[in-house]
PDB file of N, H, CA, C and O in Angstrom:
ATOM      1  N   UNK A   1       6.347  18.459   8.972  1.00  0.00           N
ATOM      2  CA  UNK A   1       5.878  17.165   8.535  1.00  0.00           C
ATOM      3  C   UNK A   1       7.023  16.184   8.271  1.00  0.00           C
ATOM      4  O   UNK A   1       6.842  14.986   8.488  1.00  0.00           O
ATOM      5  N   UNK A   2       8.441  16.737   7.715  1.00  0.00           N
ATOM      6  H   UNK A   2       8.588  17.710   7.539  1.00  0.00           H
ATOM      7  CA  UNK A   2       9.567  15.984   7.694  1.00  0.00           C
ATOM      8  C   UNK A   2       9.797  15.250   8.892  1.00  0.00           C
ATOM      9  O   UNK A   2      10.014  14.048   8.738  1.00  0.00           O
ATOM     10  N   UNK A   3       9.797  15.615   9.829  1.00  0.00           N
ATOM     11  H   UNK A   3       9.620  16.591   9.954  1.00  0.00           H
ATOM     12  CA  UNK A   3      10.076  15.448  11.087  1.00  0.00           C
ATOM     13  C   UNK A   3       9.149  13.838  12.092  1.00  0.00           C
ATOM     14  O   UNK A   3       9.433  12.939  12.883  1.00  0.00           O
ATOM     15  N   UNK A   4       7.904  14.424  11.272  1.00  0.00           N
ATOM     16  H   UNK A   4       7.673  15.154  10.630  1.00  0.00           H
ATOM     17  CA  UNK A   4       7.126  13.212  11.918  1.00  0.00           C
ATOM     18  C   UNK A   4       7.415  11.879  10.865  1.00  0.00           C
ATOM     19  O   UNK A   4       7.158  10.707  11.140  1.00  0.00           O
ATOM     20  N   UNK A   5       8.066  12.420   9.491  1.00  0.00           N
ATOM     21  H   UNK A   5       8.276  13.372   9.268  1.00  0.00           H
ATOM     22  CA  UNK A   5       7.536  11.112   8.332  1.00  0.00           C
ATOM     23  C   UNK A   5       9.419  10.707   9.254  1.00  0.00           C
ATOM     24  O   UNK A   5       9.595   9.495   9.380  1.00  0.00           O
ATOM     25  N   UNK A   6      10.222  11.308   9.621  1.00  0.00           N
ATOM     26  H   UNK A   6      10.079  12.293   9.519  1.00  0.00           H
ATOM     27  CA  UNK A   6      11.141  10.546  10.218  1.00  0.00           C
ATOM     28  C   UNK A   6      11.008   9.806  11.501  1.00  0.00           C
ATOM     29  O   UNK A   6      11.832   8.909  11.680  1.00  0.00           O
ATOM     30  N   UNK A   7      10.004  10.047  12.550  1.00  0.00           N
ATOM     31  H   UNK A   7       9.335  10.776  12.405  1.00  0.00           H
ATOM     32  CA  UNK A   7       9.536   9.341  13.493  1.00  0.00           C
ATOM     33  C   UNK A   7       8.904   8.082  13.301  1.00  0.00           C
ATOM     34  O   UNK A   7       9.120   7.046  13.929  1.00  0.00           O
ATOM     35  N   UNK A   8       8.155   8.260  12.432  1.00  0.00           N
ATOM     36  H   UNK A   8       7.979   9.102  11.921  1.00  0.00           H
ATOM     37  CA  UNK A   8       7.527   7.113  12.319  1.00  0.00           C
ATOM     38  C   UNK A   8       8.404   5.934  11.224  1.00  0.00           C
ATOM     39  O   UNK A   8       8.154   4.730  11.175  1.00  0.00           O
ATOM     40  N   UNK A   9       9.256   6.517  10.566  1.00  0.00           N
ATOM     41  H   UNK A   9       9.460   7.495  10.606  1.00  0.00           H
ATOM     42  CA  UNK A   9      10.234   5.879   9.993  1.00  0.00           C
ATOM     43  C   UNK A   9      11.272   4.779  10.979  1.00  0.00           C
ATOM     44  O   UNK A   9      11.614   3.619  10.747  1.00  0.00           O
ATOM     45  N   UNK A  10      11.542   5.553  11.973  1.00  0.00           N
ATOM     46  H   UNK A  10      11.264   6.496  12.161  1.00  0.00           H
ATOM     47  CA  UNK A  10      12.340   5.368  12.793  1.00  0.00           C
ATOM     48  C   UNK A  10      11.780   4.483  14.121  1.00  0.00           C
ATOM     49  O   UNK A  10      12.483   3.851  14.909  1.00  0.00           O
ATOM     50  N   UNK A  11       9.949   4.654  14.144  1.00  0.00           N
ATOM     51  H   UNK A  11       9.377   5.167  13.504  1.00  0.00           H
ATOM     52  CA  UNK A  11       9.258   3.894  15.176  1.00  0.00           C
ATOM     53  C   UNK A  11       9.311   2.459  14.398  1.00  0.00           C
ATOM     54  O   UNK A  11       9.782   1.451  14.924  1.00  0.00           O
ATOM     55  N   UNK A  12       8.739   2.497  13.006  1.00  0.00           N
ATOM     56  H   UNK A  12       8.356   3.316  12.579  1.00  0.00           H
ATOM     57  CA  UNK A  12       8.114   1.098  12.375  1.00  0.00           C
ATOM     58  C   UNK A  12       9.496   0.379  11.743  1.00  0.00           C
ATOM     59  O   UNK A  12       9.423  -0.813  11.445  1.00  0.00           O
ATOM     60  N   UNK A  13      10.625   1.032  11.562  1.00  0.00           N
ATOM     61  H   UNK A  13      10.685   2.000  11.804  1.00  0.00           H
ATOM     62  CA  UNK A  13      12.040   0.256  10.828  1.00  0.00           C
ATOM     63  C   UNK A  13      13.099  -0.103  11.795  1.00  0.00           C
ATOM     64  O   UNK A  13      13.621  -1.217  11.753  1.00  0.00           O
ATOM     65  N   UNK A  14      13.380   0.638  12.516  1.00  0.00           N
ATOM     66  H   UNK A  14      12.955   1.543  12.549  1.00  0.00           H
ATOM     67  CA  UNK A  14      14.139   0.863  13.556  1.00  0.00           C
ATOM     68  C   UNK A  14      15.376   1.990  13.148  1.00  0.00           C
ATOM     69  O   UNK A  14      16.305   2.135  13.942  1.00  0.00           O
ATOM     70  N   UNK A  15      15.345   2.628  12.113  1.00  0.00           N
ATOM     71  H   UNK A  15      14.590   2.510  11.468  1.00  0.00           H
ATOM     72  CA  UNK A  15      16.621   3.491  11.798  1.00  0.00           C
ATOM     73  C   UNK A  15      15.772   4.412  10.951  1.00  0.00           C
ATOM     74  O   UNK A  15      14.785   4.092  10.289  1.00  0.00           O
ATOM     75  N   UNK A  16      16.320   5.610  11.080  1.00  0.00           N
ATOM     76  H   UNK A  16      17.123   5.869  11.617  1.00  0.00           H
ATOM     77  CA  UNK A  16      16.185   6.880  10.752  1.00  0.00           C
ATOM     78  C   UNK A  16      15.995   6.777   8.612  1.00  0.00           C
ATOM     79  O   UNK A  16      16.461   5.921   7.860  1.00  0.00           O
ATOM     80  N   UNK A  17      15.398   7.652   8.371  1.00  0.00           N
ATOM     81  H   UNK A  17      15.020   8.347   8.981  1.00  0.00           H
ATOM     82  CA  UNK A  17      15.239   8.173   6.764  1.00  0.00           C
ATOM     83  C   UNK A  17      16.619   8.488   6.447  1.00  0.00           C
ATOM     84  O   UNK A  17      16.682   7.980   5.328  1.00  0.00           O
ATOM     85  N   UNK A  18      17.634   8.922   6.640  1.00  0.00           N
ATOM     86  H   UNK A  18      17.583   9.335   7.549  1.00  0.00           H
ATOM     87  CA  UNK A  18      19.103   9.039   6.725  1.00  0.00           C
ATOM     88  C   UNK A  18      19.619   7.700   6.270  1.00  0.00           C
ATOM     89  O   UNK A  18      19.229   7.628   5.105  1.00  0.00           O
ATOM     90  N   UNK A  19      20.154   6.815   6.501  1.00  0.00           N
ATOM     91  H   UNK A  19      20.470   6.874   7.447  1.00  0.00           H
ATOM     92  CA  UNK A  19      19.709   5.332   7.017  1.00  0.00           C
ATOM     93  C   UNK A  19      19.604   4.534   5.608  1.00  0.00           C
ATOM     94  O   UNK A  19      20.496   3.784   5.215  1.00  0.00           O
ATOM     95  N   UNK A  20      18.307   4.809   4.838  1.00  0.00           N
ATOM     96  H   UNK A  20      17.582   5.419   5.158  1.00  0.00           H
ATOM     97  CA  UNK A  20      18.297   4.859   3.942  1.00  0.00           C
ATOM     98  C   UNK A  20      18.711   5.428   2.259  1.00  0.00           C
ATOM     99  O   UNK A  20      18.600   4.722   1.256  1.00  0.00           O
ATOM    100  N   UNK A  21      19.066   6.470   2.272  1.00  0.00           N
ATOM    101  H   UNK A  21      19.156   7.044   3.086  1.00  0.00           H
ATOM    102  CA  UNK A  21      19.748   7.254   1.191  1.00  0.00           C
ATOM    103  C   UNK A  21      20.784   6.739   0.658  1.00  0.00           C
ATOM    104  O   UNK A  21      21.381   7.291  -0.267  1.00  0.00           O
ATOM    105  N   UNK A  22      21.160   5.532   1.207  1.00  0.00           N
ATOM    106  H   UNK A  22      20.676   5.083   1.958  1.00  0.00           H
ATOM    107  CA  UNK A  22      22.340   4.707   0.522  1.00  0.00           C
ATOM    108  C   UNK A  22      22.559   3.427   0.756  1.00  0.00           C
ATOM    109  O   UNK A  22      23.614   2.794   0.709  1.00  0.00           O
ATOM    110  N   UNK A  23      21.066   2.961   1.112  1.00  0.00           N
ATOM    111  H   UNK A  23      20.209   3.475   1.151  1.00  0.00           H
ATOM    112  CA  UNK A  23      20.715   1.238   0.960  1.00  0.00           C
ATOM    113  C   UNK A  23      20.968   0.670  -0.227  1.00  0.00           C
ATOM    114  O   UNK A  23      21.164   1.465  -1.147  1.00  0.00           O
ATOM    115  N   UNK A  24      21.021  -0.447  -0.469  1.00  0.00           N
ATOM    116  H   UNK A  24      20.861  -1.092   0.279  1.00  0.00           H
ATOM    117  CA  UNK A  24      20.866  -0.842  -1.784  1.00  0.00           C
ATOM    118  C   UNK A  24      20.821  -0.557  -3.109  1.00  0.00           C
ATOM    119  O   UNK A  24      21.793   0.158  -3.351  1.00  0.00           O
ATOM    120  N   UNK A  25      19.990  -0.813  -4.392  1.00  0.00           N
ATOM    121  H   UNK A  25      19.200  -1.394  -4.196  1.00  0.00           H
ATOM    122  CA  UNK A  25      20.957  -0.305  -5.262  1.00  0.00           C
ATOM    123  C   UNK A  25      19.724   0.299  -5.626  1.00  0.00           C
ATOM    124  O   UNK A  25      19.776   0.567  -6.826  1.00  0.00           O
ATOM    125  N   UNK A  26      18.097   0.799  -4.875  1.00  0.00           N
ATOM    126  H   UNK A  26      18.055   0.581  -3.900  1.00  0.00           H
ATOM    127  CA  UNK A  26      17.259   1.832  -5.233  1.00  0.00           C
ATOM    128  C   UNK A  26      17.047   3.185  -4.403  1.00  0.00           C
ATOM    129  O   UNK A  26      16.693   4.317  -4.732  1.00  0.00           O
ATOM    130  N   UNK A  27      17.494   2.461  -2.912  1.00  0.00           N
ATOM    131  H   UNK A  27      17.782   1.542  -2.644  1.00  0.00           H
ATOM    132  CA  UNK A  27      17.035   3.437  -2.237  1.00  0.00           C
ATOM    133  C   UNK A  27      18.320   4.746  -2.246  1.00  0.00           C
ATOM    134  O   UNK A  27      19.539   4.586  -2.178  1.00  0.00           O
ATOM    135  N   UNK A  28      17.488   6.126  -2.362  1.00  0.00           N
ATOM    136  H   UNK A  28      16.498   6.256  -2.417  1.00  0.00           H
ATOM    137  CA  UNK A  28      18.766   7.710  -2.343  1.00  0.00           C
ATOM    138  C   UNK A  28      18.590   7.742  -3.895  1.00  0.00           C
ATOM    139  O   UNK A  28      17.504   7.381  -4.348  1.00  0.00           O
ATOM    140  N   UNK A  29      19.649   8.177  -4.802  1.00  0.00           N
ATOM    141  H   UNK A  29      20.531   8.471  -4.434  1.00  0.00           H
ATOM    142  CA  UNK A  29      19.286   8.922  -5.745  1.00  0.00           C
ATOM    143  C   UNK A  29      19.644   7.805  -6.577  1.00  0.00           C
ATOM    144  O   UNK A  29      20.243   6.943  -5.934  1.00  0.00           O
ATOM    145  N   UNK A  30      19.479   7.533  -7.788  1.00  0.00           N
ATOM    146  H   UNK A  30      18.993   8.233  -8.311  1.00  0.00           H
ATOM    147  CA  UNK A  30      19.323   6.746  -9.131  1.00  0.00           C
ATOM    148  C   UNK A  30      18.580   5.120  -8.499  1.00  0.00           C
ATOM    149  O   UNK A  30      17.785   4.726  -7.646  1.00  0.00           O
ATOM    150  N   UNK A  31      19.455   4.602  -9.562  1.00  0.00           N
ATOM    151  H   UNK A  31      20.101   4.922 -10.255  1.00  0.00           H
ATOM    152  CA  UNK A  31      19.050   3.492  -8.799  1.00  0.00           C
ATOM    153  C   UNK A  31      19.426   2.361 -10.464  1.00  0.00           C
ATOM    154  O   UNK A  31      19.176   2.745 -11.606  1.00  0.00           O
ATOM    155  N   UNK A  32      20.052   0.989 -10.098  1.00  0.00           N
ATOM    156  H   UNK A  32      20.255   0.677  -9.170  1.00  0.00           H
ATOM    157  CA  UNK A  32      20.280   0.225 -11.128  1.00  0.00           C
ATOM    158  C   UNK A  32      20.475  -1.436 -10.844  1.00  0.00           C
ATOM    159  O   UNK A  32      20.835  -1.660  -9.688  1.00  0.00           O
ATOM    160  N   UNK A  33      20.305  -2.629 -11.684  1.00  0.00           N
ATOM    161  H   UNK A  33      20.012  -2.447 -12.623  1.00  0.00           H
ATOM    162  CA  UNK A  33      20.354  -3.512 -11.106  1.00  0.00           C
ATOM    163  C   UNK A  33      18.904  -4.080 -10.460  1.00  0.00           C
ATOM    164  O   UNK A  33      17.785  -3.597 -10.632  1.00  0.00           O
ATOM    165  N   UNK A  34      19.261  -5.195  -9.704  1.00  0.00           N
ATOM    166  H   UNK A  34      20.170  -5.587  -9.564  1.00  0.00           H
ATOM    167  CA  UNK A  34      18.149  -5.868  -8.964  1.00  0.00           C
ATOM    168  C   UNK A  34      17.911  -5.249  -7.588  1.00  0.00           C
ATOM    169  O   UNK A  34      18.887  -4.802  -6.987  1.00  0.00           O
ATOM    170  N   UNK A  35      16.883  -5.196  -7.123  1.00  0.00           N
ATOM    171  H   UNK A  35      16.090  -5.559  -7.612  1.00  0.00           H
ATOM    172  CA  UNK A  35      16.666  -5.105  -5.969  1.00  0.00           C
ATOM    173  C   UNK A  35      17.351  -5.851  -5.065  1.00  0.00           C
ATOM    174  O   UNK A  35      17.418  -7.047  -5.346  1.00  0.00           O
ATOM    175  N   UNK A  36      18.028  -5.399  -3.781  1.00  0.00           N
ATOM    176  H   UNK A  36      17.973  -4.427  -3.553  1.00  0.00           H
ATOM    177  CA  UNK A  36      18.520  -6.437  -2.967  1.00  0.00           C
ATOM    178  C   UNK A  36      17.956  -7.330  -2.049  1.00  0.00           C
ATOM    179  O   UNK A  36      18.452  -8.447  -1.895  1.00  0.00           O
ATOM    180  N   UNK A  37      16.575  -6.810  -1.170  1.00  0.00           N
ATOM    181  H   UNK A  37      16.173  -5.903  -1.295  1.00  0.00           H
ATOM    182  CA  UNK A  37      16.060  -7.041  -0.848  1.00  0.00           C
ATOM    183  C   UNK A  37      14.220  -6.690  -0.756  1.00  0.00           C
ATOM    184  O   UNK A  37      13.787  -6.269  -1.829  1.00  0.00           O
ATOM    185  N   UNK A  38      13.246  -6.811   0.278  1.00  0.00           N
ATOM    186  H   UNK A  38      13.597  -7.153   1.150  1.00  0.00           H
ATOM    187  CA  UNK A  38      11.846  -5.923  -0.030  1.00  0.00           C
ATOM    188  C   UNK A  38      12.157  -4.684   0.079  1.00  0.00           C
ATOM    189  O   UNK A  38      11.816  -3.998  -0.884  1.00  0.00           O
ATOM    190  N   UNK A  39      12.879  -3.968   1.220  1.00  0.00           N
ATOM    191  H   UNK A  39      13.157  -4.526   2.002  1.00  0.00           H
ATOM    192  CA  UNK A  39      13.332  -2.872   1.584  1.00  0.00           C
ATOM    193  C   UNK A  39      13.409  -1.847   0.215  1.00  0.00           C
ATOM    194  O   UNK A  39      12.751  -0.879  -0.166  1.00  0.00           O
ATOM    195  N   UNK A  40      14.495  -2.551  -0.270  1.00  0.00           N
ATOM    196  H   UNK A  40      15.029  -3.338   0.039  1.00  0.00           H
ATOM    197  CA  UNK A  40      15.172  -2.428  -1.456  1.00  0.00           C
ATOM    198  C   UNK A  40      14.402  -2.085  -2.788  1.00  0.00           C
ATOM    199  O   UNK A  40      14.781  -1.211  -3.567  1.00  0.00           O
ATOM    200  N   UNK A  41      13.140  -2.965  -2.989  1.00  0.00           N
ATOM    201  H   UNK A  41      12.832  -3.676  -2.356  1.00  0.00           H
ATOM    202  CA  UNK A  41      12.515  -3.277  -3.640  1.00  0.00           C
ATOM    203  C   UNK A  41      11.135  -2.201  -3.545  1.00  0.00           C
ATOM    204  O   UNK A  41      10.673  -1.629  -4.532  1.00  0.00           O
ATOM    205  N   UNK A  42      10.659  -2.081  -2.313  1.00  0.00           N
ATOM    206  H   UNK A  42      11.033  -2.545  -1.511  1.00  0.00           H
ATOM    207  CA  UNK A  42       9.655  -0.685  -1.888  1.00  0.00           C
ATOM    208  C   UNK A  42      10.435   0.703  -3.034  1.00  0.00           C
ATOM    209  O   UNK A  42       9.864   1.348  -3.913  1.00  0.00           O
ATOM    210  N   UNK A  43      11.855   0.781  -2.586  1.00  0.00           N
ATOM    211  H   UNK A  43      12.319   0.257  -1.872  1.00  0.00           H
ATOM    212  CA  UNK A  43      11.843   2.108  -3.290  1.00  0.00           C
ATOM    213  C   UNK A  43      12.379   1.852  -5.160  1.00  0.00           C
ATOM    214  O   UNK A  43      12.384   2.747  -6.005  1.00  0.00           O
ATOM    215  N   UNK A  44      12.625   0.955  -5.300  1.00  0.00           N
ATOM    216  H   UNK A  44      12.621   0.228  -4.613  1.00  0.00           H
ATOM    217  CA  UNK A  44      12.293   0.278  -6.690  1.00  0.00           C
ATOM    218  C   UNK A  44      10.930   1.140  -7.198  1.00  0.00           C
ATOM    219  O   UNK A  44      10.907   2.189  -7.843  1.00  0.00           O
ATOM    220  N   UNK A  45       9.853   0.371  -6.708  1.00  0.00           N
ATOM    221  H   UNK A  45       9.872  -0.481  -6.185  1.00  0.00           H
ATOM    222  CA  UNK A  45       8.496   0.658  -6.942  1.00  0.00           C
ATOM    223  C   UNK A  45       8.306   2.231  -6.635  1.00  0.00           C
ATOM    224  O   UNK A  45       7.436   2.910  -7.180  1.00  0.00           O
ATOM    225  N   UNK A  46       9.208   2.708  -5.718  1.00  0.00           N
ATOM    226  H   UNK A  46       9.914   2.156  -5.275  1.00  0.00           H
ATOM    227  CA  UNK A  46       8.538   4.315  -5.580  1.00  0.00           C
ATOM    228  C   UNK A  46       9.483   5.629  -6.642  1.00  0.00           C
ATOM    229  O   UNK A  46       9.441   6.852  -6.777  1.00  0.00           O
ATOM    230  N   UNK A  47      10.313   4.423  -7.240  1.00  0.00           N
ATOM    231  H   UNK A  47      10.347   3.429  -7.130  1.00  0.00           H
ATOM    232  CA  UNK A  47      11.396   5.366  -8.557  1.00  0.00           C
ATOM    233  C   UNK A  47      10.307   5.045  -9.557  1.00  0.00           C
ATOM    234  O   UNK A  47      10.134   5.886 -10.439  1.00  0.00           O
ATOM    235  N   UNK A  48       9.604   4.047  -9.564  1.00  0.00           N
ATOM    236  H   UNK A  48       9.744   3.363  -8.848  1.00  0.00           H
ATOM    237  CA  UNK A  48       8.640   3.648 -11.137  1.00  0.00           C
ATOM    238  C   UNK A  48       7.689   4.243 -11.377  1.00  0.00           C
ATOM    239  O   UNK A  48       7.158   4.269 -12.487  1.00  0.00           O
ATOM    240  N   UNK A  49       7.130   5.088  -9.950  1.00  0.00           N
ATOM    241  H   UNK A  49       7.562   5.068  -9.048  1.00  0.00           H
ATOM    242  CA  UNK A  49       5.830   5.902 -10.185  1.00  0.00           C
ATOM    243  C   UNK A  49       6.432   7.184 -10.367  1.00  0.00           C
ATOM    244  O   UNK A  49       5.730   8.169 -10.590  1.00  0.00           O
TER     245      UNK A  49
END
């Protein structure tokens, strides 16, 4: 299932789940500060739940 949630990651964003783990200042592990962008801001919202 990893595999497909990276396909379709990679169909609808254009770059791999990898890619992400060290976007901005939510997406990968902690997270502090403002969001940088929506991107940014999606995994904001997915550290709050």
């Amino acid at each position: 299932h990893l595999l497909q949630f990276e396909q379709l990651i990679r169909k609808i964003a254009g770059r791999g789940f990898r890619y992400y783990g060290f976007y901005g200042c939510y997406c990968g592990l902690g997270g502090q500060g403002r969001p940088q962008d929506a991107t940014d801001r999606c995994c904001f919202v997915h550290d709050c739940c």
